[in-house]
C-alpha positions, 0 to 999 in steps of 0.5 A: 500500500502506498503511504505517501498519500498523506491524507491516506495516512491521517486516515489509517491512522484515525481508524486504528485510533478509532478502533483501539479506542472501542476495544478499550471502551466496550471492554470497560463496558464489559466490566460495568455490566458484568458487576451489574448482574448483566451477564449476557451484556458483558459477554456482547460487550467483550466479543465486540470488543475482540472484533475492534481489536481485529479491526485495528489490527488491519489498520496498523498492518498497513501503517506498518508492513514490515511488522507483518509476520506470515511466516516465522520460520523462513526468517533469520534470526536477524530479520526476527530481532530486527522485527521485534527491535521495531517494534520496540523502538514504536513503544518506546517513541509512543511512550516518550511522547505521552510522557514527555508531551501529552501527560504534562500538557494535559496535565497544565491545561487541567490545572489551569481549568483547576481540576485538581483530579485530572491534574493528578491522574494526567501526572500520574499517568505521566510517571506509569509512560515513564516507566514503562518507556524505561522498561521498553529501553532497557529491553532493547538494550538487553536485545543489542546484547544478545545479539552479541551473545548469539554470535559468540555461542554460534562461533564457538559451536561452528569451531567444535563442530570443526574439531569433531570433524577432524580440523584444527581449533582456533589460537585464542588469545585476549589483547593485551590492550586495556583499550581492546580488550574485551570481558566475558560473563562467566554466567550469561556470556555477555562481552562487554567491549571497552570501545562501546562501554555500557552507557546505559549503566553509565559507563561511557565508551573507551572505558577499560574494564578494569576502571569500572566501579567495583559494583557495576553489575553484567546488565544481562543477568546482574553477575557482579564484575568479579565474575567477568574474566578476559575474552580469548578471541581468535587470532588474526588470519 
């Protein structure tokens, strides 16, 4: 489908906000009638409220097509964390915006209006976007991670596989740099990389592992540093 068409796109866009909003309301709908003894009105409520949400599946398959998965297993595993990073990036951008724009907007329009509840629940549902926007970021960093894991683990079987065959295994060695030399986990195989840092822990790039502060902690399974030992990488062909 064709995007460029601007007013195309505002209307897609209207219809899965539209959509998802019934979804929402039929749904509280559903518990009203539900705690009014109306048993039949809820179910209607509920199953109309499942239809919305196809709805607005539709509609946001065409806003993003390459979210679209038909077939899972005839992706790689980098088309898999690419989806799924996209994903993520979504959320954490929709998220962004309603903490650091829409609540707080609301939020003094609502007290100029001098609404002090609104006020409160537009605040509070700026701190709950907070939250959840740091919880979307810290996934996708654990995602960029694991994607350096996978590559180790791939590595290491594709050599003992090599050596169960009959071949040679790989001289290994870690750099004697402070600067290059990278740190694995003993626990989960994250490597931290010196040139890249871990900045999400406050680490900034170029930081020699040995510099960090003793209670910095792997951002993947929280081992403490002790348990990180020189990465032996292969030698240079």
């Amino acid at each position: 489908m064709d995007l460029s068409n601007f007013t195309t796109l505002q209307n897609l866009e209207a219809a899965f906000g539209g959509e998802s909003m019934a979804n929402r309301k039929y749904l509280f709908f559903a518990e009203v009638a539900r705690k009014l003894g109306f048993t039949d009105l809820a179910k209607l409520f509920k199953e109309t409220a499942e239809q919305e949400t196809e709805h607005a599946f539709a509609h946001f398959e065409l806003l993003h097509p390459e979210l679209v998965v038909k077939d899972a297993s005839a992706l790689t595993e980098a088309q898999k964390r690419e989806i799924i990073s996209q994903c993520l990036s979504l959320a954490i951008a929709g998220e962004t915006y309603e903490y650091t724009t829409m609540y707080p907007d609301f939020a003094a329009a609502a007290k100029r209006d001098r609404d002090n509840p609104a006020v409160a629940e537009f605040l509070k549902q700026a701190k709950e976007s907070t939250d959840h926007a740091n919880t979307f970021r810290e996934a996708a960093h654990r995602f960029g991670l694991l994607k350096f894991i996978e590559n180790y683990h791939a590595d290491r079987y594709a050599e003992a596989l090599e050596v169960l065959n009959g071949g040679q295994a790989a001289t290994r060695s870690a750099s004697n740099d402070p600067q290059t030399r990278k740190w694995i986990c003993r626990q989960c195989s994250m490597i931290y990389d010196p040139t890249a840092g871990d900045p999400d822990s406050g680490i900034a790039p170029g930081t020699p592992f040995e510099t960090i502060p003793e209670d910095w902690q792997c951002p993947i399974c929280g081992a403490s540093k002790k348990t990180f030992k020189p990465l032996e990488e292969k030698a240079a062909a």
